[in-house]
MARLUMBA-133316 format. One record per residue (C-alpha): residue number from 0; residue in one letter; x, y, z. Coordinates in Angstrom, 1 decimal. Layout:
# MARLUMBA-133316
<site k="NUM" r="A" c1="X" c2="Y" c3="Z"/>
...
//
This chain:
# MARLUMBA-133316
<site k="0" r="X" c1="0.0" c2="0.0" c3="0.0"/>
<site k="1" r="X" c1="2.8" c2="2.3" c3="0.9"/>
<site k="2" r="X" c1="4.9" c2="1.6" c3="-2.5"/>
<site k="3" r="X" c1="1.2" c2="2.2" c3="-4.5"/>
<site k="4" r="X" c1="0.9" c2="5.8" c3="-2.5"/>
<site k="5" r="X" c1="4.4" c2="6.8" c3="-3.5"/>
<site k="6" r="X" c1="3.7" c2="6.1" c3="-7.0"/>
<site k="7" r="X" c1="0.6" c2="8.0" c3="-7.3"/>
<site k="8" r="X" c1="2.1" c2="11.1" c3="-5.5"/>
<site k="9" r="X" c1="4.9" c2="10.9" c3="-8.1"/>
<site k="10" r="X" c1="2.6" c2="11.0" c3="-10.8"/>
<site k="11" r="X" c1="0.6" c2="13.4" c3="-9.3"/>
<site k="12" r="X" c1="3.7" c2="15.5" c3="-8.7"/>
<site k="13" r="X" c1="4.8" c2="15.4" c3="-12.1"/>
<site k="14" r="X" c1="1.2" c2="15.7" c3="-14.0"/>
<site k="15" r="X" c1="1.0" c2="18.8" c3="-11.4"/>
<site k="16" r="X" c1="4.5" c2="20.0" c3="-13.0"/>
<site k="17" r="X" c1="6.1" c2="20.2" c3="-9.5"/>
<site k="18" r="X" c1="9.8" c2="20.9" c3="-9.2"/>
<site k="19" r="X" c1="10.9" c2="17.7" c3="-7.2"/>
<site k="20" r="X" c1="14.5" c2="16.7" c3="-6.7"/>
<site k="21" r="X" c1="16.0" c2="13.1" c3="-6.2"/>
<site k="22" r="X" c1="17.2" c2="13.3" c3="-2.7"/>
<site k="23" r="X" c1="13.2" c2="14.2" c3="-1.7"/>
<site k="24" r="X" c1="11.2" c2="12.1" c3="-4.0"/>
<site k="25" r="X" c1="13.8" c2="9.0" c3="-2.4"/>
<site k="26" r="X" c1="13.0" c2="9.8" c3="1.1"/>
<site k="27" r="X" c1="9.3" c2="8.6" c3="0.7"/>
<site k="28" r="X" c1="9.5" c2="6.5" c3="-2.1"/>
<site k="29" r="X" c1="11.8" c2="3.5" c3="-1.4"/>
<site k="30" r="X" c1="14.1" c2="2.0" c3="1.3"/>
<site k="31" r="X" c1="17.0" c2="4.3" c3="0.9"/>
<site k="32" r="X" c1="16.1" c2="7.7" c3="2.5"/>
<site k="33" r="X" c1="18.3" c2="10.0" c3="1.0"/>
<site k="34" r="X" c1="21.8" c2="8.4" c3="-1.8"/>
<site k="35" r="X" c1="24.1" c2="7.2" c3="0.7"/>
<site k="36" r="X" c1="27.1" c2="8.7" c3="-1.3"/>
<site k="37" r="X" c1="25.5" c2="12.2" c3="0.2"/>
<site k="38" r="X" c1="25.4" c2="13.9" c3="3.1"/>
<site k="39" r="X" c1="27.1" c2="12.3" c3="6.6"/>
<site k="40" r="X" c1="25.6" c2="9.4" c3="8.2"/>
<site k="41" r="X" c1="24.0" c2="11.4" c3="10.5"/>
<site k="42" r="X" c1="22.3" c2="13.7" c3="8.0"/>
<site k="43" r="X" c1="21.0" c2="10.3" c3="6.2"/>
<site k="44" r="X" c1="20.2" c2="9.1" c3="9.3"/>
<site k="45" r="X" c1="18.1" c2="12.3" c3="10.0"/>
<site k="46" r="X" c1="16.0" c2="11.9" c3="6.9"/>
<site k="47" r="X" c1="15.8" c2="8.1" c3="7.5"/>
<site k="48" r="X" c1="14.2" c2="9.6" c3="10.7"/>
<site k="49" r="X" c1="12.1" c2="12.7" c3="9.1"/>
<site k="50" r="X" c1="10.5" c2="9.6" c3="6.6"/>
<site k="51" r="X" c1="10.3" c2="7.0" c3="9.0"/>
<site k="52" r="X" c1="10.2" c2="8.3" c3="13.0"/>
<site k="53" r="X" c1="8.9" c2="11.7" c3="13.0"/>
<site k="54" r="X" c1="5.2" c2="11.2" c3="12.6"/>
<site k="55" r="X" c1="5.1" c2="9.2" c3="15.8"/>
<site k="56" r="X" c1="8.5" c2="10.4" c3="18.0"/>
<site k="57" r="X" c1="8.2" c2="14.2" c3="16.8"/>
<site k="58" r="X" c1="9.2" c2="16.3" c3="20.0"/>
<site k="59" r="X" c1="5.8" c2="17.8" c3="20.9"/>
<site k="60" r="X" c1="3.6" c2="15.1" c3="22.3"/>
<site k="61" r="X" c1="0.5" c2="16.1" c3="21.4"/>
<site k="62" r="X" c1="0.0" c2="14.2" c3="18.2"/>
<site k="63" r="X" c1="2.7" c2="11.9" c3="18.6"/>
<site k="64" r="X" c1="1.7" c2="8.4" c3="20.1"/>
<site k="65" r="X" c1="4.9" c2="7.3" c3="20.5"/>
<site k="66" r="X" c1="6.6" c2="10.5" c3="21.9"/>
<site k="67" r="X" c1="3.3" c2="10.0" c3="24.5"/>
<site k="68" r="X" c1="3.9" c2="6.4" c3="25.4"/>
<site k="69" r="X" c1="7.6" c2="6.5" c3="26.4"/>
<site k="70" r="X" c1="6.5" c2="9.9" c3="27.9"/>
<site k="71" r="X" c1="3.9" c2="8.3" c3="29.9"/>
<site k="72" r="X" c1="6.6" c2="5.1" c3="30.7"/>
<site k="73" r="X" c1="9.5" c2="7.3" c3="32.0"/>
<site k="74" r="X" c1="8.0" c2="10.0" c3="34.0"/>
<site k="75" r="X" c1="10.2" c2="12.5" c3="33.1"/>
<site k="76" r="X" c1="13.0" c2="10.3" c3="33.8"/>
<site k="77" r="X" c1="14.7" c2="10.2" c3="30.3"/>
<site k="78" r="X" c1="13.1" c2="12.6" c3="27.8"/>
<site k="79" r="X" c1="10.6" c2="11.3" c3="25.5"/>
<site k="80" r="X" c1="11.5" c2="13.0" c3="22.6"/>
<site k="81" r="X" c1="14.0" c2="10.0" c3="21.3"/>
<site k="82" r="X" c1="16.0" c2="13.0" c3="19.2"/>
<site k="83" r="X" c1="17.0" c2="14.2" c3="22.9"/>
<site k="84" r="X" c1="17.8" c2="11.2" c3="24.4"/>
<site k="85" r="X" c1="21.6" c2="10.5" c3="25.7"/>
<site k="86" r="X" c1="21.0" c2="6.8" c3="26.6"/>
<site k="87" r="X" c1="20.4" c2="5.2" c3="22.8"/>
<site k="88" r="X" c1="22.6" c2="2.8" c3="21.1"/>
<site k="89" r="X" c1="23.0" c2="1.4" c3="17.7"/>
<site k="90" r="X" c1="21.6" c2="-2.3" c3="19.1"/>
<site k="91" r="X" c1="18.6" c2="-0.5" c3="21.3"/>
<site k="92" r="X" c1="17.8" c2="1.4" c3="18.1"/>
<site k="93" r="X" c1="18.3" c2="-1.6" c3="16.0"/>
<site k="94" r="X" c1="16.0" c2="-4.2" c3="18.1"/>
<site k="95" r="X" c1="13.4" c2="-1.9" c3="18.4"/>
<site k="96" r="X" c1="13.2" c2="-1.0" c3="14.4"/>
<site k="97" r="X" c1="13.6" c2="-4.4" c3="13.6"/>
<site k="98" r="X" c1="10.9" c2="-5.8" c3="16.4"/>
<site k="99" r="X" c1="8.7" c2="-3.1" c3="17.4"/>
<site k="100" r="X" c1="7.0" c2="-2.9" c3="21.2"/>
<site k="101" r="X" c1="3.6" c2="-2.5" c3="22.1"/>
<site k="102" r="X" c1="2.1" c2="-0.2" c3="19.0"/>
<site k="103" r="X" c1="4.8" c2="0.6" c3="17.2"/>
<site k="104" r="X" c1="5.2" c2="-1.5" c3="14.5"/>
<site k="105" r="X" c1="8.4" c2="-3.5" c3="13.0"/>
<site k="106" r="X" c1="10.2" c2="-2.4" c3="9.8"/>
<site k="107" r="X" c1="11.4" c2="-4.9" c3="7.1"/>
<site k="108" r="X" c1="14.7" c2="-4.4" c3="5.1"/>
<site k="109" r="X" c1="12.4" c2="-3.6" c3="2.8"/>
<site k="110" r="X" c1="11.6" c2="-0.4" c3="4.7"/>
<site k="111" r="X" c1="14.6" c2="0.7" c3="6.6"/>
<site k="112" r="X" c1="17.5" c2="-1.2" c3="4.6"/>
<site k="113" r="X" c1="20.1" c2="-1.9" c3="6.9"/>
<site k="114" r="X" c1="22.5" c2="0.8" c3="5.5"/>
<site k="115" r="X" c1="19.4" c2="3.3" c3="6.6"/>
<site k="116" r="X" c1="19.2" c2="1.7" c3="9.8"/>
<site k="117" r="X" c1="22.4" c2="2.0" c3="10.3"/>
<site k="118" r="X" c1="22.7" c2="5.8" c3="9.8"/>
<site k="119" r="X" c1="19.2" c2="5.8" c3="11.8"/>
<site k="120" r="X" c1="21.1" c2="4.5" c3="14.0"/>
<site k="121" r="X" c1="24.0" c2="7.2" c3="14.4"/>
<site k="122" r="X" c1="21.4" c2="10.0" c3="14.2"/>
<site k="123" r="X" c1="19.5" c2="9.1" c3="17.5"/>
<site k="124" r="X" c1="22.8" c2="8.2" c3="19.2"/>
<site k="125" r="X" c1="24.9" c2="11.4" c3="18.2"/>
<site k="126" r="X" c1="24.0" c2="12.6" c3="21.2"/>
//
C-alpha cells in the first residue's frame, strides 16, 4: 500500500509539473532515504528519521503516540523526545526498528534497509 501511494504522489507530482529533486522524491519512495554517497551518516540518518520516526517520535507530544507512550513510561526520567535522548545505542535502536513494542510496529529491510538503519542509528545516538 505504501509503495502504490508513493507512486501516485509521483505521478501526481509530475502531472501537477512540481519541481521535485531526487534526494526528496527518495526519502518517501523506497528504502533508501536519502543516496548514501551524500550527506554524513547522520544527516542520512536524520531523513531516515524525518521519513520514517517523525510522525510518531516528533518532540511535541500532542500528536505523537509514540513520543506519549515513552512519555507516559518514564516520568520525566529520560526525555521522550528520542531526538534528545543521551542513553540510545545502535543495538537498542536496531531491536526496536527491527521488532517493534507495544504499537509501534516493526520495519522490514524492505523499509529501513540496513545501510538506513544504520545511519538511523548514528542520528538518535549522536547525542
Amino acid at each position: 500500500m505504501r509503495a502504490v501511494s508513493a507512486v501516485l504522489a509521483i505521478i501526481w507530482a509530475i502531472s501537477a509539473g512540481a519541481q521535485t529533486d531526487a534526494a526528496s522524491v527518495a526519502a518517501w519512495s523506497r528504502t533508501a532515504a536519502i543516496d548514501e554517497s551524500s550527506g554524513t551518516q547522520v544527516e542520512r540518518g536524520a531523513a531516515v528519521y524525518n521519513n520514517w520516526c517523525d510522525a510518531c517520535h516528533r518532540d511535541a507530544a500532542q500528536n505523537a503516540p509514540g513520543t506519549r507512550s515513552l512519555e507516559f513510561k518514564y516520568r520525566g526520567e529520560v526525555p521522550a523526545a528520542l531526538e534528545r535522548r543521551t542513553d540510545l545505542t545502535p543495538a537498542l535502536v536496531e531491536f526496536y526498528v527491527r521488532n517493534g513494542v507495544a504499537t509501534m510496529p516493526f520495519f522490514r529491510k524492505t523499509e529501513i534497509s540496513d545501510a538506513d538503519l544504520a545511519a538511523l542509528s548514528a542520528f538518535l545516538v549522536k547525542g
